[in-house]
C-alpha positions as CSV (number, residue, x, y, z in Angstrom):
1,X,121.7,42.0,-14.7
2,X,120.0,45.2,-15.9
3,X,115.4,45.1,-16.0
4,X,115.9,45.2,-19.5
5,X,118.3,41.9,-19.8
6,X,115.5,40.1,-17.2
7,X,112.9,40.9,-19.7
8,X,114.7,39.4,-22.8
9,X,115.7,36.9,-20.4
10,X,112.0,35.8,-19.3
11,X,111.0,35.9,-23.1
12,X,113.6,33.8,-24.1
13,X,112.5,30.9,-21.5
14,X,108.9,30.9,-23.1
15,X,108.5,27.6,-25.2
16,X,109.3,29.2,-28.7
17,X,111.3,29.0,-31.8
18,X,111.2,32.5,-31.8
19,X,115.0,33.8,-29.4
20,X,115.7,38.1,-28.6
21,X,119.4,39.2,-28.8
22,X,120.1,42.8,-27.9
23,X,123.0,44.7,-27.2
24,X,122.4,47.3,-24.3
25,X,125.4,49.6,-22.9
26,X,125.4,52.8,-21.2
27,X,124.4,54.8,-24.4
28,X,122.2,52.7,-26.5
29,X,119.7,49.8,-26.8
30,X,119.2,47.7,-30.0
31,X,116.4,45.3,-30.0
32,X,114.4,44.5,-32.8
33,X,114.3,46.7,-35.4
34,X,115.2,49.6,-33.7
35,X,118.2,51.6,-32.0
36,X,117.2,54.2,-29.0
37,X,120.3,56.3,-28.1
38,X,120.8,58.6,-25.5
39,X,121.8,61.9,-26.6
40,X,122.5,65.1,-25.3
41,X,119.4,66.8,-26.0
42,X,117.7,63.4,-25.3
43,X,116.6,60.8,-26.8
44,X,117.3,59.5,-30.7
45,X,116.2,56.3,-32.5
46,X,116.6,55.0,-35.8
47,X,116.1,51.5,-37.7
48,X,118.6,48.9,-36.9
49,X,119.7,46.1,-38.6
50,X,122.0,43.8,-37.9
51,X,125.3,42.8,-39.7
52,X,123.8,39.1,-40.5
53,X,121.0,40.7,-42.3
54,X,120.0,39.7,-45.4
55,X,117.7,41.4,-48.3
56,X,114.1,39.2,-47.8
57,X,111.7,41.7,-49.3
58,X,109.1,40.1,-51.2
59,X,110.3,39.8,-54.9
60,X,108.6,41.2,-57.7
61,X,108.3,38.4,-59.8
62,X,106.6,36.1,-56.8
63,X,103.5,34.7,-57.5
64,X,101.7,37.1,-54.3
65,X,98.9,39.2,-55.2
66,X,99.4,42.5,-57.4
67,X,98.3,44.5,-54.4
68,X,100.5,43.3,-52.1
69,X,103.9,43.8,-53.8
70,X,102.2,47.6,-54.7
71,X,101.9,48.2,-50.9
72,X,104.9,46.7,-50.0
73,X,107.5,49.6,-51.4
74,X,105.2,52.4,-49.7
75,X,105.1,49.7,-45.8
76,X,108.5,49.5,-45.7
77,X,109.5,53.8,-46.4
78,X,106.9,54.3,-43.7
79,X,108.9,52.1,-41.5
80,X,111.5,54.1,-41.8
81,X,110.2,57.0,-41.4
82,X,108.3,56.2,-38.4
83,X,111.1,54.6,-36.9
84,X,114.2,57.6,-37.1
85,X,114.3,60.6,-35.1
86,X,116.9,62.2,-37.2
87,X,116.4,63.2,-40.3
88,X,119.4,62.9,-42.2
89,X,119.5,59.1,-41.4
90,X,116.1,58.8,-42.1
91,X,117.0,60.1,-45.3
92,X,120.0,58.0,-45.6
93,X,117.9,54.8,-44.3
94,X,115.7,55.4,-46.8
95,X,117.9,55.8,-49.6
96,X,119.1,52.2,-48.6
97,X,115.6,50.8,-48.4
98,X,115.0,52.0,-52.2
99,X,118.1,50.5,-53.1
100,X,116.9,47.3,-51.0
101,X,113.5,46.8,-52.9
102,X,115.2,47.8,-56.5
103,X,117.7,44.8,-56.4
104,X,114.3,42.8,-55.6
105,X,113.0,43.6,-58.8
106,X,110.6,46.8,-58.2
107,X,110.1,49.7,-60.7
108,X,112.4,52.9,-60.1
109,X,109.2,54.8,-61.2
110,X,107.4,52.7,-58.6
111,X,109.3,53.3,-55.9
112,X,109.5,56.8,-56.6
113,X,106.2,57.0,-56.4
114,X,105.9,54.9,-53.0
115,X,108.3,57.2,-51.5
116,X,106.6,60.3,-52.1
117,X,103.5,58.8,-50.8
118,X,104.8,57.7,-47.6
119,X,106.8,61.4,-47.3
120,X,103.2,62.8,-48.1
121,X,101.2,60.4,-46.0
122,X,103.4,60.9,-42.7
123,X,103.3,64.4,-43.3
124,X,99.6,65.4,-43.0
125,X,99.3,62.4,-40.0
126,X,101.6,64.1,-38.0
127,X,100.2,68.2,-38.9
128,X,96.7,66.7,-38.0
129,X,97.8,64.8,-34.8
130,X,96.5,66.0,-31.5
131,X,97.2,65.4,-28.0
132,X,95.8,62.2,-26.3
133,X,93.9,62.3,-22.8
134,X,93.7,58.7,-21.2
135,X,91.6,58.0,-19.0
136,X,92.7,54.8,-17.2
137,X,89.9,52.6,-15.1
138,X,89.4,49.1,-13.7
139,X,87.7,47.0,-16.5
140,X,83.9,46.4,-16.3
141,X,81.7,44.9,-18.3
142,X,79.8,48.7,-18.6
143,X,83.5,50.7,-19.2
144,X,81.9,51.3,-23.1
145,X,79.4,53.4,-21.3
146,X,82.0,56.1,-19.4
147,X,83.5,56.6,-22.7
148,X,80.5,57.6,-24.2
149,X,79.8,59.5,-21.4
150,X,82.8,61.8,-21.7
151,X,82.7,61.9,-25.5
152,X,79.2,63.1,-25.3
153,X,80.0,65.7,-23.0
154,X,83.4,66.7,-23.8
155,X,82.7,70.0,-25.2
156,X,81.0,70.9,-21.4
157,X,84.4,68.8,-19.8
158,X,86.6,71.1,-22.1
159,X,85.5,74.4,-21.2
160,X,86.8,73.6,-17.6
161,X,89.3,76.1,-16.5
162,X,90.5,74.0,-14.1
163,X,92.1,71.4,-16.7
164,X,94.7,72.0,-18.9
165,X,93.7,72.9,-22.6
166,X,91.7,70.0,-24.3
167,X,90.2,71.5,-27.3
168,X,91.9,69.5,-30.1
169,X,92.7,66.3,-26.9
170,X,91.5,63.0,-28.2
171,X,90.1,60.5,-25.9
172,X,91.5,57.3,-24.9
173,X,89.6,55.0,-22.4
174,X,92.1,52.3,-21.0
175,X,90.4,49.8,-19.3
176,X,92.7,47.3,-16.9
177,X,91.9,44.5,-15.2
């Protein structure tokens, strides 16, 4: 039995209604909503869904709040693009999706408009995105107090030519126990 199959295995003997499947071979994992592959030049991923799948999106004429349903179209296209590596099945996932939420009673002009808000959206997030340093240390009750320590000082930290470049690094404190 492979680590991965003793980790659905453990999480399916926790008292729950909730049961994983996944299908795991030499090439490819599929748990969840999502499909990692192992490719030539490395890894790909891309929404999965399985054959017993049905269309549950949230129909438009449902008695949920305005806001909700508006949100909904935009949720699900950033899904999508969040979760493919490939851009011609993104493209072709989302194509799908659109079709998806149309047969659940949403707008054409709607969706059009979600789409090209998501496309937008995960555009600029990923332009503006920069680097992460962590900083992992045992948690304490004062752990608050190093990350404001190294946040105040980071432009001092930064100039240090002894660590790699850090001008546009966020910080990320991870405290463990």
């Amino acid at each position: 039995m492979t680590e991965a199959e003793e980790i659905i295995c453990f999480l399916n003997q926790i008292e729950s209604p909730i049961k994983f499947t996944s299908k795991i071979d030499t090439t490819s994992v599929q748990f969840l909503d999502l499909e990692i592959s192992l490719k030539e030049q490395g890894l790909s991923y891309c929404l999965y869904k399985k054959d017993t799948d049905r269309n549950t999106i949230l129909h438009n004429l449902s008695a949920h709040p305005e806001s909700l349903k508006k949100s909904l179209p935009k949720a699900q296209f950033l899904r999508v693009i969040r979760n493919n590596s490939d851009k011609s099945k993104m493209d072709q996932q989302l194509e799908e999706m659109v079709e998806k939420i149309r047969e659940r009673g949403y707008r054409h002009r709607d969706l059009s408009k979600a789409l090209e808000e998501a496309k937008s959206a995960n555009s600029t997030k990923s332009d503006e995105k920069a680097p992460r340093l962590i900083f992992p240390t045992t948690f304490h009750d004062a752990s608050f107090k190093i990350s404001k320590i190294v946040k105040d000082n980071w432009k001092m930290i930064a100039c240090d030519d002894t660590l790699p470049n850090l001008q546009r690094t966020t910080i990320t404190l991870l405290s463990q126990e």
